[in-house]
C-alpha positions as CSV (number, residue, x, y, z in Angstrom):
1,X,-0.1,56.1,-72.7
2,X,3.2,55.5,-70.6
3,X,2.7,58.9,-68.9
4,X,-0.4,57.2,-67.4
5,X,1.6,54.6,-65.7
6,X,5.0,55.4,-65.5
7,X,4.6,56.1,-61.4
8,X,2.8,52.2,-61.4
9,X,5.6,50.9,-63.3
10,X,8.0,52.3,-60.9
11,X,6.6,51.3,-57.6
12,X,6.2,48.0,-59.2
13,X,9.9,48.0,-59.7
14,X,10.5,49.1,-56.2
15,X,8.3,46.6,-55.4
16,X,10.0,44.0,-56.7
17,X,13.5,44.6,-55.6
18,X,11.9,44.6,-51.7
19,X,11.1,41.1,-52.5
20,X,14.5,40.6,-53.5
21,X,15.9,41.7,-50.8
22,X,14.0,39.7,-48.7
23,X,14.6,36.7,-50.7
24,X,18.1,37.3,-50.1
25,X,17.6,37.7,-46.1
26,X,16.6,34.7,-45.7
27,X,19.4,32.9,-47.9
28,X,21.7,34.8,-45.6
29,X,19.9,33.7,-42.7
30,X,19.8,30.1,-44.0
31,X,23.4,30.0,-44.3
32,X,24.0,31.8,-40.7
33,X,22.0,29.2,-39.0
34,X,23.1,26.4,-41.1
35,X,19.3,25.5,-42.5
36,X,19.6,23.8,-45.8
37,X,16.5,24.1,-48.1
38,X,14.1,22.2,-48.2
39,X,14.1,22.8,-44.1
40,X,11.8,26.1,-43.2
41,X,12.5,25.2,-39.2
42,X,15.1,26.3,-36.9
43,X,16.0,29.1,-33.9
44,X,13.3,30.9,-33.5
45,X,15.3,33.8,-35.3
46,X,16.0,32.4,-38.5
47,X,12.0,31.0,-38.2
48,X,10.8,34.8,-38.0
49,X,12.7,36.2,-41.4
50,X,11.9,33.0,-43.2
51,X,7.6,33.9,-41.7
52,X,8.1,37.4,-42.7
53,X,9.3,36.7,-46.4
54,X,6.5,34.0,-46.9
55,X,4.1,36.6,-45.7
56,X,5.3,39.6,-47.7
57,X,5.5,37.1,-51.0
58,X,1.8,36.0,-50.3
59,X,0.0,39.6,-50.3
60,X,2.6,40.3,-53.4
61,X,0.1,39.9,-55.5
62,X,-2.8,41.5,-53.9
63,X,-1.3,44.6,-53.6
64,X,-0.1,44.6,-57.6
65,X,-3.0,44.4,-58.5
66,X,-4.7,46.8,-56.2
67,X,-1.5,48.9,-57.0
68,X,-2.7,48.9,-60.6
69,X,-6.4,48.7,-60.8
70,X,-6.3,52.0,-58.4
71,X,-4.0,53.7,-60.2
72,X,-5.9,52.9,-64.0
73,X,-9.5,53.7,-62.8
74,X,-8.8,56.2,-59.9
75,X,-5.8,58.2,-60.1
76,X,-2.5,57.5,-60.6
77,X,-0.5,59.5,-58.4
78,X,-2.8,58.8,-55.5
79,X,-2.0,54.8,-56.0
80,X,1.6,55.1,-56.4
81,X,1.8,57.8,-53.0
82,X,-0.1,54.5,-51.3
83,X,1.9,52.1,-53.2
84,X,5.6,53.9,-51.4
85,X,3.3,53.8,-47.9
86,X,2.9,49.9,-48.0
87,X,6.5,49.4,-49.6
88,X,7.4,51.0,-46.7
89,X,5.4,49.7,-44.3
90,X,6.1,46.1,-45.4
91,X,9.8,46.8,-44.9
92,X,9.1,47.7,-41.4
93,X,7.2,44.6,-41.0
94,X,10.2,42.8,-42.2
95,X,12.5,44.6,-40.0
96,X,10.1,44.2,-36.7
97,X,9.5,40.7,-37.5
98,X,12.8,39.5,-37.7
99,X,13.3,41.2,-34.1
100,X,10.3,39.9,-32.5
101,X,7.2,39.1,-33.0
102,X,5.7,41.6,-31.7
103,X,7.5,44.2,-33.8
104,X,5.6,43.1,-37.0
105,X,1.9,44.1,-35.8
106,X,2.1,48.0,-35.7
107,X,3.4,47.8,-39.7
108,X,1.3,44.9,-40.8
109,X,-1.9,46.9,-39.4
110,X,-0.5,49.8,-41.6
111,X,0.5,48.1,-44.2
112,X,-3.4,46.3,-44.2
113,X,-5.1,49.6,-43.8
114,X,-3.0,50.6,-47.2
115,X,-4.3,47.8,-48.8
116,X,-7.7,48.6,-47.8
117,X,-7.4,52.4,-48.9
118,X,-6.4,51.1,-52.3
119,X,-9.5,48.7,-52.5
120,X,-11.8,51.5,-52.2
121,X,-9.8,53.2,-54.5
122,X,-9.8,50.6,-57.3
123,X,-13.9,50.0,-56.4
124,X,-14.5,53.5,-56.6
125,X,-12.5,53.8,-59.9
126,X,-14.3,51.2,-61.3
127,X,-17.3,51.9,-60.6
128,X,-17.1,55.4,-61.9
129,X,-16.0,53.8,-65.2
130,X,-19.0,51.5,-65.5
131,X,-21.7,53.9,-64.8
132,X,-19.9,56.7,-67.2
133,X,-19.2,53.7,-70.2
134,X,-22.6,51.8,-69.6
135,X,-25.1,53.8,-68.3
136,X,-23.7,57.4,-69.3
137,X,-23.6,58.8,-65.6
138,X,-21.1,60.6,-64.6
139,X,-20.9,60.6,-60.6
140,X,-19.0,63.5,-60.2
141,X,-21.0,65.5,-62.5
142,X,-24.5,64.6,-60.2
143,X,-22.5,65.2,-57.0
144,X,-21.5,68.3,-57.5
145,X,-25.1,69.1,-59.2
């Protein structure tokens, strides 16, 4: 069983400790600009890493799940490659967003586009699964035929 998601379990874990570290930005940004929770406004600098945390913590979840469901009904290497790409990517988001604004779009397309590999992924997966278990079809079998 665990050699069917060992590669999910680690990007998870990779996963995260990028949130972590991005947690952990923003305390250090908090404390260079002198912004004392519960306060999320300041310079425009310390307003971008705080932005860029809030929006890597929201799609979080989204991509864990897709992250998963892609790599249980599809394939798991295939998820976790995509899983490193949006890790990645969201890192570069982070990175360009705390630099300008404008630095956060070319990753944040990426990083969607990722997101939206994985969908079809998981949909594809999933679908495979409930034609094979309820309807005994297998799709590959009567595409290749």
């Amino acid at each position: 069983m665990l050699e069917h998601i060992h590669l999910l379990a680690a990007v998870t874990v990779l996963g995260v400790l990028e949130q972590a570290y991005f947690f952990l930005q923003v305390i250090h940004a908090r404390r260079t600009f002198g912004i004392s929770p519960p306060s999320i406004s300041g310079p425009p600098e310390f307003e971008r890493i705080f932005r860029a945390q809030v929006n890597s913590s929201e799609y979080f979840p989204i991509f864990l799940a897709l992250l998963w469901q892609a790599g249980l009904f599809f394939h798991q290497g295939l998820a976790a490659a995509l899983g490193l790409l949006y890790l990645y990517a969201r890192y570069c988001y982070f990175m360009g967003y705390r630099t300008s604004s404008l630095d956060r779009l070319a990753p944040i397309y990426f990083s969607t586009g990722v997101l939206w590999v994985l969908v079809a992924a998981a949909a594809l997966g999933l679908l495979h699964f409930f034609l094979s278990h309820y309807l005994g079809l297998n799709a590959l079998q009567l595409l290749t035929a």
